[in-house]
C-alpha positions in Angstrom: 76.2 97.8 112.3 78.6 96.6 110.0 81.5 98.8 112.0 80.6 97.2 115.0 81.1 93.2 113.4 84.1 93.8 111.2 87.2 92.2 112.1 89.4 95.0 113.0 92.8 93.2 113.4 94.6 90.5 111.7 97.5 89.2 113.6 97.6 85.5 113.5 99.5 86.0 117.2 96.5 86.8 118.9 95.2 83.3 117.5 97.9 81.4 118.7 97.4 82.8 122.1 94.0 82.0 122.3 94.3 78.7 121.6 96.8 78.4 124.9 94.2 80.4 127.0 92.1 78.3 125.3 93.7 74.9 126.5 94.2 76.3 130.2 90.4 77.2 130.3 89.5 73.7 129.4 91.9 72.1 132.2 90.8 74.8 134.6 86.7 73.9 134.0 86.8 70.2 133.8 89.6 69.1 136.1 87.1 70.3 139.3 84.6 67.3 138.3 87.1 65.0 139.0 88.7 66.9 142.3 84.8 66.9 143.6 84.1 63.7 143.0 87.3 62.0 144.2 88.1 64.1 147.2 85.1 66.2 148.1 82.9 63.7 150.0 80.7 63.2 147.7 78.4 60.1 148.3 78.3 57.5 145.4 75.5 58.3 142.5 75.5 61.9 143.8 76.7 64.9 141.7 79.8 66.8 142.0 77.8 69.5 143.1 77.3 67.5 146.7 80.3 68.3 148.5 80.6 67.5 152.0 84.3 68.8 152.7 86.0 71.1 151.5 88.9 70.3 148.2 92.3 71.9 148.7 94.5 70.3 146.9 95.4 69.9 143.0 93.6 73.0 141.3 92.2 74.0 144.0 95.8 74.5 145.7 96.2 77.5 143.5 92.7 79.0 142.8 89.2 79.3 144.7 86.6 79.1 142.1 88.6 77.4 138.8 85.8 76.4 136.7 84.8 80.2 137.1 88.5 81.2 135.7 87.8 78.7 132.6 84.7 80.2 131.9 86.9 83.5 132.0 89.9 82.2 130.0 87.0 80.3 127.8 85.8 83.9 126.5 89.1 85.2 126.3 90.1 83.1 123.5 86.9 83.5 121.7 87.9 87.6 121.7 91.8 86.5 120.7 90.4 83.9 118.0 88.0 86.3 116.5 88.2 90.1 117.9 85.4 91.8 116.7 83.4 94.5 118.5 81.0 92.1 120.3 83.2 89.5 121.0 85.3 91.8 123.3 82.2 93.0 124.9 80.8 89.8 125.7 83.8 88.6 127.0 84.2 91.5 129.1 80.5 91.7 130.4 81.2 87.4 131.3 84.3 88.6 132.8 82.9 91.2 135.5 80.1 88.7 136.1 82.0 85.7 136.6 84.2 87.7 138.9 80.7 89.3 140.5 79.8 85.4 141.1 82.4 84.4 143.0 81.9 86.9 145.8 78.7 85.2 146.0 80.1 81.8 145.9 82.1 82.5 148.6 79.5 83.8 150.9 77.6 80.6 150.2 80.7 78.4 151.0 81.7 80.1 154.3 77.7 79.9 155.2 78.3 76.2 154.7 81.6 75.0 155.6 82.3 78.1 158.2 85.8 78.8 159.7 87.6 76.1 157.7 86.5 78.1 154.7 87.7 81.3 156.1 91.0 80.1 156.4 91.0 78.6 152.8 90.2 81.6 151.4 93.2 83.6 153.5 95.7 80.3 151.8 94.4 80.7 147.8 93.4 83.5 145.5 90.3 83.8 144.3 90.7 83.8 140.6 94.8 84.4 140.1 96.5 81.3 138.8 100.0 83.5 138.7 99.8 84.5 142.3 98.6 81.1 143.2 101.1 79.1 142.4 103.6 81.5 143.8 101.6 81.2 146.9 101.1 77.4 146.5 105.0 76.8 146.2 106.0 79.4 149.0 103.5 76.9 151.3 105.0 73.6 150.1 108.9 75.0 150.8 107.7 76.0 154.7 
């Protein structure tokens, strides 16, 4: 057992890394609280969770399901700050599940906002940030 829990590398890189994964993640699961509640039609005293149209803009510009990616980027650090055995395969058993998720997610959303959806989803990626933005700027120079 004691294999399986020792910390196998030392390489203070990996740390620093994590801790920039580490600040995207944050950015990328909070900043949808706000983008709901300002700009999703969500009545006052209501939760975030109560959208009534669809948020395009801001994060949402570049990827589909961004507090999904943080949880993503969230586990990825915890492997970089610490990679032991388990770590990596918890992160990489939240990874495929997260990912598993958002297929589901977007079945739900095109059940509820229907066409509009459809063409979102054609617009921005559902979990790439890199191919996002590219996508995000290519739209904003037509």
């Amino acid at each position: 057992m004691m294999f399986l829990l020792e910390k196998r590398l030392n390489l203070p890189i990996l740390e620093y890394i994590g801790w920039v994964i580490w600040g995207f993640s944050i950015f990328f699961a909070f900043i949808p609280f706000f983008s709901f509640k300002r700009r999703g039609g969500v009545k006052k005293g209501k939760s975030y969770l109560h959208t009534t149209k669809i948020v395009t803009d801001g994060v949402y510009a570049i990827v589909r399901h961004p507090q999904y990616l943080g949880g993503m980027l969230f586990s990825i650090s915890i492997a970089l700050w610490n990679p032991e055995w388990l770590n990596i395969i918890f992160t990489s058993i939240i990874i495929l599940l997260s990912y598993q998720w958002t297929y589901s997610e977007d079945k739900k959303l095109v059940a509820k906002f229907g066409k509009v959806y459809d063409i979102y989803k054609k617009k921005v990626p559902r979990l790439n940030p890199l191919l996002g933005l590219i996508k995000h700027f290519n739209r904003r120079n037509d």
